[in-house]
C-alpha positions, 0 to 999 in steps of 0.5 A: 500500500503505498503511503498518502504523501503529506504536504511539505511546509516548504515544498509540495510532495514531488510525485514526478519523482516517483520511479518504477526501474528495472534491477540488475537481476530483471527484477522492478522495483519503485523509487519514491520519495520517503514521507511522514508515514513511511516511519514503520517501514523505515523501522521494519526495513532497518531490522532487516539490515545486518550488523555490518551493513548497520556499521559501514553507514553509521562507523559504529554498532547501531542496532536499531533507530531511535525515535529522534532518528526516525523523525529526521529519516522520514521527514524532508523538505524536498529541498535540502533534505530529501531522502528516496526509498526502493520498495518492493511490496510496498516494504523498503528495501533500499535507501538513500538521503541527501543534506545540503552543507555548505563549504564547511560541512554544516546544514545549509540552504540554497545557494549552496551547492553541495550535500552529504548523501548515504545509502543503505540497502537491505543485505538480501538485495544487495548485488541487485543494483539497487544503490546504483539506480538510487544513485541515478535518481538522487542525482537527478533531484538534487541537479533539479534542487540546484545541488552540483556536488555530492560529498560521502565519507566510506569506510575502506573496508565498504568495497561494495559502496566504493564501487557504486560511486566509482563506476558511475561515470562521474567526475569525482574527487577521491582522498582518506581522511581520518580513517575513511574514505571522502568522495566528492562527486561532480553531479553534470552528467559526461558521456561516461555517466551516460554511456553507464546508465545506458549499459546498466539499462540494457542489461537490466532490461534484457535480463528482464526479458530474458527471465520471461524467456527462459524461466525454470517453471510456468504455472498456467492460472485458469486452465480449465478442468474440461478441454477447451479454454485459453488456459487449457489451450496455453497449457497443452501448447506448452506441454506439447512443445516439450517444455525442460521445465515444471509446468503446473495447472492453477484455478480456484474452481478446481475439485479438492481431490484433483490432482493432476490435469493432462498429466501436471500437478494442479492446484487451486492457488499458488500458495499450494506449490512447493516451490517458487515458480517463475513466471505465471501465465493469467488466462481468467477474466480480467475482473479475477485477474487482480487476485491471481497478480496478488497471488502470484506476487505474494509468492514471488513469481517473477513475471507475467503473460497475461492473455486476458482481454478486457483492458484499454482496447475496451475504452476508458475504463479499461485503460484505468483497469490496465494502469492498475494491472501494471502498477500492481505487477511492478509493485511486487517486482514483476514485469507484464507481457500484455494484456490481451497478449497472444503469449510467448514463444522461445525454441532454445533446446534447454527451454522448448517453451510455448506459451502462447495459444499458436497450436505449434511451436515454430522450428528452432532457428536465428530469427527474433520476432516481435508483435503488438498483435496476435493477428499479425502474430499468428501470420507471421509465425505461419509465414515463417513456417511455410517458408521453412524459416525458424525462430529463436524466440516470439513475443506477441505482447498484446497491448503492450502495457509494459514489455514493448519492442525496446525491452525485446531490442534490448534483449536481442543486442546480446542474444547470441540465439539470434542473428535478425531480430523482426519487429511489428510495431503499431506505436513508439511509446519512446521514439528517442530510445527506440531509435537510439536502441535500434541503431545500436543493435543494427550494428551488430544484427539487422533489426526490420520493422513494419509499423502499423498504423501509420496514417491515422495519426493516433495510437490503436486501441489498448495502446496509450502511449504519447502521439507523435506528431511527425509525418510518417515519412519522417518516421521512416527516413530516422529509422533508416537513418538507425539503420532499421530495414523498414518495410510496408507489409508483413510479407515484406518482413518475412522476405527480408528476414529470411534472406538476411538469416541465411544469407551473409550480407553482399558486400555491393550492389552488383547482381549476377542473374541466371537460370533457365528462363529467359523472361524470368531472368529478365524479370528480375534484371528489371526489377534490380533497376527498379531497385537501385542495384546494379544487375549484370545481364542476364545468364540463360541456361536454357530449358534444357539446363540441368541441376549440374548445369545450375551448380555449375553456374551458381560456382562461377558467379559466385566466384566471379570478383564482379558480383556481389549477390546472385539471384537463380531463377527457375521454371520447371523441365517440360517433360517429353509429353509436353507437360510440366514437371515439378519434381525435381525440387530437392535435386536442383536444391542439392546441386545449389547447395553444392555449389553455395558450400564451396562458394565464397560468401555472397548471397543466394537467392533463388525465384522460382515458378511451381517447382515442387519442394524446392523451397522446402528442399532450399530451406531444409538445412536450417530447421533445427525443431527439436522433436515434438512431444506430445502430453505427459498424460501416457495414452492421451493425444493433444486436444483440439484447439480451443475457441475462446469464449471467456477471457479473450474476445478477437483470437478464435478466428485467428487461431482457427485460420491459422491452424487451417492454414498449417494444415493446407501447407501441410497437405501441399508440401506432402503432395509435393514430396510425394510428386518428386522423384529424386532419380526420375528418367532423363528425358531430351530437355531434362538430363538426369541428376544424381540423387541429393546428398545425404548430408549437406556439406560443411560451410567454409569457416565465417559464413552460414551453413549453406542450405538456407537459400531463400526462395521466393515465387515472384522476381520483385520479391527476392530483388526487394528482400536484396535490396534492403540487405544491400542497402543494411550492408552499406549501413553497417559499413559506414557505421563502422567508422562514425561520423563527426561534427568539423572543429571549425565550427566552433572558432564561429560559434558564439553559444553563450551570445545565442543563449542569453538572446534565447533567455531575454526573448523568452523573458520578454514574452512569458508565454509557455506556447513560446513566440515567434521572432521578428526577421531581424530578431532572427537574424541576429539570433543565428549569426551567432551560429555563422548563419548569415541572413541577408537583411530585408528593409520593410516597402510600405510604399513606392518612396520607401522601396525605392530608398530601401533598394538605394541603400542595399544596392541595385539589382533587388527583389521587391516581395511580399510578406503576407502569409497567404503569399510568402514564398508564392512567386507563382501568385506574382508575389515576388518581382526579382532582378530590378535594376533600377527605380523606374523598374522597381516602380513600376513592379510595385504598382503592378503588385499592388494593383494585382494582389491588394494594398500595401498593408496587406501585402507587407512588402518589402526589399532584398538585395538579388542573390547569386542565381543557384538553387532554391533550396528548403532547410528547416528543423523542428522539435517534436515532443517524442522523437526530439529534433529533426533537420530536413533538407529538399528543393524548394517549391514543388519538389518538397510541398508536393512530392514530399520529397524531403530528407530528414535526420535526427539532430545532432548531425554529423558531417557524413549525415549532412552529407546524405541528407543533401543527397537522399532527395530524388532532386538530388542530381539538380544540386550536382549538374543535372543536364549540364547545369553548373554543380552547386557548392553543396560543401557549402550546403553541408555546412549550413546543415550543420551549424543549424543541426548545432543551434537546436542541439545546444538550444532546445528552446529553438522550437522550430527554424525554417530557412527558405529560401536557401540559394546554392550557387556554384561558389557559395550560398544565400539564405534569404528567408528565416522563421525561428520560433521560441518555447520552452523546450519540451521534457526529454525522458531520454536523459534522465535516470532510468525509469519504465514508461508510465502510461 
């Protein structure tokens, strides 16, 4: 029960610091301000702390509290004295106190900027990392209260806690005086603290993963005591997969003298095991599932897959019953797969677990699939299936309420089961960490992503998380820019997936093509144009081509210098009766594996038309299912699949399709393997082949087993799969030596000049919605930056445009500024190349007289640029995914093609250098059509000074540069809008905390 906070005299109870986080060991806990009615805990927590702990934070025997010290313990100020608490069960289990001292180590009061901090955690946590997440977040308050510096005094013989303070990253003084050690610690955040917050979090998170995974025993809470049911259905799925660990059946409805339920023990409660077991499959109606949360907390299970429907994709309601159901789990250390999750899925040989309601555990293989659907889910995992594709683990989390696809990044990075990690994303409840986590794992696996949802500008239901208001667009070019393969379909996603966990990555865009069909080949040779790779001609081998004739080609490109990556194509042999033949799928299968086996490592993809068992011939190499075993209950066969009639709502059709879809792709593969005949007749257009190979041949030592050559039934398909692995590989390249951000920039950067404009504009208008700056007001503001905007003087009438152009100099522009016609010459809002006063006279009247009176139109003039051209550079700050740069020609190109390139900010000089370069316009800034090329070094340049303005300025809300004029020497800016606001919160660079919804 968590206590009711008491207004503090001197500062009201700062419930934003109140934390849920993520242990070392997987674990969560809650971090929170200590308050005035936390003294009995304070009391049973201190008990339960050793002697020893007792000493090293008080230097002498202290047995037990007294009442003065309780007092001081429990209450602060929030202030100067603040003291956090970590609980478990609502019971402390952690501590941690701050007291503001001055200069001579008395208590003090702001503006001093140094306090004394001690910790204590309980013996049976330590070793959890409870110290380092308090240490974490009692930084963060006491930066927030103005405190710069902690200062602790540590025995010598407390290794433990001078460890927590020396691996934190921050800067810190260290000297021994009188017999302890004095440790003053710098609280501003370096790259070395972050990058060990960041550590810490990754591992804790994919431990926490991990333990769901992985865990020794399941209990099935809501199996039914008749056949049918979620939970009969979870229970059978699991035992039929062979589970290695100790399943048991739960539900208070069970019969006193039950015993056993399809051969597992069954009880009424968890209380009745004896033993602790380690995660809890809930599959009861969403009114009973509080209980079974309490039940299983109170005997320490240590997560959750909750497959009841019923939550926020009910409504309002729900959404608070789901806030609930998480706040619930957390408090007790447990982390929530759903609810309304389809379950789990994890093929390790050690582990065989299925706990979900997919009728059939996949075969074990190299791929890491993640949904936010069970619909998406049940496709996918059929997909794979009948691609011959397994997986290494599946999580299917429902609403997501707590894991989300960052907690399954996480736990791919260092997952060494799995080489590509597949995720279905319908919402990003942390853009900036995703992005981060996702670049990060892409160095080292390829992570491909289909997002859902992607238009309606809302979240799907059940999924409360923040909006962003980013266009999709957007969206895709930073995950790109994360090295995500982003792909529009599920289909896409498996066709990616595959190829990249069989194949290794091309080295380049150079295609070799062969195969027995012409048309075919040709085919795919323009589908290669299609999609930017550079195909060589064509190799027809002829109808009369055989499986050595194959092999024999496949060799030779593969060892060809000038290819990276070969695409086989194939059609069936025509028999002597005309007829097409599709039997020989397994010996044209073997006679490509030959030929991959002593290959060098370039990728393989094979397109195919109706020839039977190819593709499961192809892909056979890389199932690696362990052996299906059936219910431990002797004699007894698996039920049949279950509908769900109480728990869940929307699964029964899916299953139900599903497991009719398995059983077609059963039938059809049976056909086919009983069509082929390995050592059929030759016949004139179709010499015979030698049987296939018992075994495959070993692979040369730094690249996969051969045998998982992907095979697709249509040429885009496999050339768009290669594509995305061709452009991954350039990636992972690149990636690999990082880019930065030039010296020079900062001998011309005036940060301190911009931040006291930003502070005396934002003082001047308080408004929180921020305030628009006036062309000047702007200007000023990015010349401390070196971006120079050439100055405009206002044209109220013909005298002063013609005074305005005197003093700036012939020729001019004389514009309008109204905000229906800014930027719109196609309306005759913009008159340029007057060269003297009669012209500019005459332009004016013509304005005028076309589009309104001066008043409306705010004309005014601006000196002629050099002639180039007109570009767009704009930055923007969205509240989830942080700021972001965009780049694209002016005019139509961006505002109606939207063709635009974005990064995340900062940039680096190789993201400039893309971003300039990634528009399809991109040929008219480098002489398209014998036009001069545009000094883009100038252009990239411009890139970054901005990218550096709204990264050292998060006030800077928004900055749109337009017109940018890209001479062939050189380049203009025009026009500027910035706008100021108080920036918006980041959660990205605070301690860790788990997102609360």
């Amino acid at each position: 029960m968590e206590p009711k906070p008491e207004q503090s005299p001197h500062h009201a109870y700062p419930d934003h610091w109140e934390a849920d986080v993520v242990l070392r060991d997987g674990g969560t806990a809650r971090i929170r301000p200590i308050t005035t009615d936390d003294a009995e805990r304070l009391v049973s927590f201190y008990e339960q702390v050793s002697d020893e702990s007792k000493y090293y934070r008080f230097f002498a025997p202290y047995p037990r509290l007294s009442d003065r010290d309780v007092h001081r313990f429990t209450h602060h100020d929030y202030v100067d004295r603040v003291g956090l608490a970590v609980t478990i069960g609502g019971e402390f289990i952690g501590t941690v106190r701050y007291d503001r001292i001055d200069d001579r180590g008395r208590p003090a009061s702001a503006p001093a900027d140094e306090a004394e901090v001690a910790f204590l955690v309980q013996d049976a946590h330590q070793g959890r990392g409870v110290a380092s997440a308090l240490l974490e977040h009692i930084a963060a308050v006491a930066r927030e209260r103005g405190i710069r510096r902690f200062a602790a005094e540590v025995l010598p013989a407390n290794n433990k806690m001078i460890k927590v303070f020396r691996d934190a990253g921050y800067t810190q003084r260290r000297s021994f005086e009188d017999g302890s050690v004095h440790l003053t610690l710098d609280l501003e955040p370096t790259e070395e603290s972050l990058a060990v917050q960041r550590g810490r979090e990754q591992r804790a998170e994919a431990r926490s993963v991990q333990r769901l995974l992985a865990p020794g025993s399941v209990a099935v809470i809501g199996a039914g005591r008749t056949p049918g049911g979620v939970g009969r259905t979870v229970l059978r799925n699991l035992l039929t997969a062979g589970y290695t660990g100790r399943a048991y059946a739960v539900n208070r409805a069970f019969d006193e003298g039950l015993a056993t339920l399809d051969g597992v023990p069954a009880h009424r409660s968890l209380g009745e095991i004896d033993e602790q077991v380690d995660l809890a499959v809930i599959a009861v109606p969403a009114h009973q599932v509080p209980e079974a949360v309490a039940d299983c907390g109170e005997h320490g299970v240590q997560g959750l897959v909750v497959v009841s429907a019923g939550y926020a994709e009910r409504g309002a309601d729900g959404r608070e019953l789901q806030r609930e159901l998480v706040r619930q789990a957390r408090s007790y250390g447990m982390r929530i797969i759903g609810p309304n999750a389809f379950g789990i899925i994890n093929t390790a040989e050690n582990v065989r677990l299925n706990a979900s309601l997919a009728p059939e555990s996949p075969a074990r293989g190299r791929i890491g699939l993640f949904t936010q659907s069970g619909a998406i889910g049940i496709a996918l995992l059929s997909g794979l299936h009948r691609r011959g594709a397994g997986l290494s683990s599946f999580i299917s989390a429902g609403n997501r309420a707590d894991v989300s696809g960052n907690d399954f990044l996480q736990y791919s990075f260092e997952d060494p089961d799995t080489d590509v990690a597949l995720l279905y994303l319908e919402s990003l409840g942390n853009p900036r960490k995703f992005t981060r986590l996702a670049r990060r794992t892409a160095a080292v696996k390829p992570v491909v992503v289909v997002k859902g949802a992607r238009h309606s500008g809302t979240n799907p239901p059940g999924h409360a998380v923040p909006v962003s208001r980013i266009p999709d667009a957007t969206v895709s070019a930073l995950m790109r820019q994360a090295g995500v393969i982003r792909v529009d379909t599920v289909t896409e996603m498996v066709d990616a997936g595959i190829l990249l966990a069989g194949q290794p990555l091309p080295s380049g865009p150079r295609v070799a093509i062969l195969g027995n069909s012409e048309s075919l080949g040709l085919l795919t040779y323009d589908a290669c144009l299609a999609e930017g790779l550079r195909p060589r001609p064509p190799i027809d081998l002829t109808t009369a081509a055989s499986p050595q004739d194959f092999r024999d080609a496949l060799a030779e490109a593969l060892a060809d210098a000038t290819c990276d990556a070969v695409i086989v194509t194939a059609i069936p042999w025509v028999g002597e009766d005309g007829e097409a033949e599709t039997g020989d799928g397994q010996v044209l299968a073997a006679a490509l594996h030959t030929a991959v086996a002593g290959g060098s490592a370039k990728p393989v993809a094979v397109v195919h038309v109706e020839i039977g068992g190819l593709a499961e011939a192809l892909a056979a190499a890389s199932s690696t299912a362990a052996p299906r075993r059936r219910p431990t209950t002797a004699g007894t066969a698996p039920p049949e699949a279950p509908t769900d009639r109480t728990a869940l709502t929307d699964r029964e059709a899916a299953t139900d399709r599903t497991t009719e879809t398995d059983r077609t792709a059963s039938t059809d593969r049976t056909t086919d393997t009983d069509r082929t005949t390995a050592n059929a007749p030759a016949t004139p257009h179709r010499p015979a082949a030698p049987a296939a190979p018992e075994a495959t041949p070993p692979a040369p030592e730094g690249r996969p087993r051969p045998g998982r050559i992907p095979a697709y039934p249509a040429a885009e398909r496999a050339v768009r799969a290669l594509a995305e692995a061709v452009k991954y590989a350039q990636w992972r390249r690149q990636a690999a030596v990082p880019g930065k951000v030039p010296e020079l920039l900062d001998e011309t950067i005036d940060e301190a000049g911009a931040a006291a404009l930003i502070e005396a504009h934002l003082a001047a208008a308080p408004d929180p919605r921020g305030r628009q700056l006036g062309h000047d007001e702007a200007r000023e503001l990015l010349g401390r930056y070196g971006i120079d905007v050439r100055p405009t003087l206002p044209a109220p009438d013909p005298d002063a445009a013609v005074a305005a152009a005197t003093r700036l100099g012939y020729p001019v522009a004389l514009k309008t500024t109204a905000p229906h016609l800014r930027h719109r010459a196609d309306l005759g809002g913009v008159r340029l190349d007057l060269t003297d006063e009669d012209a500019l006279r005459r332009a004016y009247g013509d304005l005028t007289d076309l589009l309104g009176k001066p008043a409306e139109l705010l004309p005014v003039v601006q000196a002629m640029a050099p002639r180039g051209v007109d570009t767009v550079v704009r930055a923007s700050i969205d509240a989830a995914a942080g700021a972001v740069l965009s780049f694209g020609l002016a005019g139509a190109p961006s505002e109606l093609l939207g063709d635009t390139a974005h990064r995340l900010v900062p940039v680096t000089d190789r993201d400039a250098a893309e971003l300039i370069r990634s528009i399809r316009a991109a040929p008219v800034l480098f002489g398209w059509r014998g036009a001069a090329p545009v000094d883009t070094a100038a252009l990239e340049e411009l890139l970054l000074r901005l990218s550096r303005l709204v990264d050292d300025h998060p006030e800077v809300v928004s900055v749109a540069l337009e017109p940018v004029v890209v001479a062939p020497q050189g380049l203009t800016t025009l026009g500027a809008a910035v706008r100021l606001a108080p920036p918006p919160a980041r959660n990205d660079l605070g301690p860790r905390r788990l997102p609360s919804y």
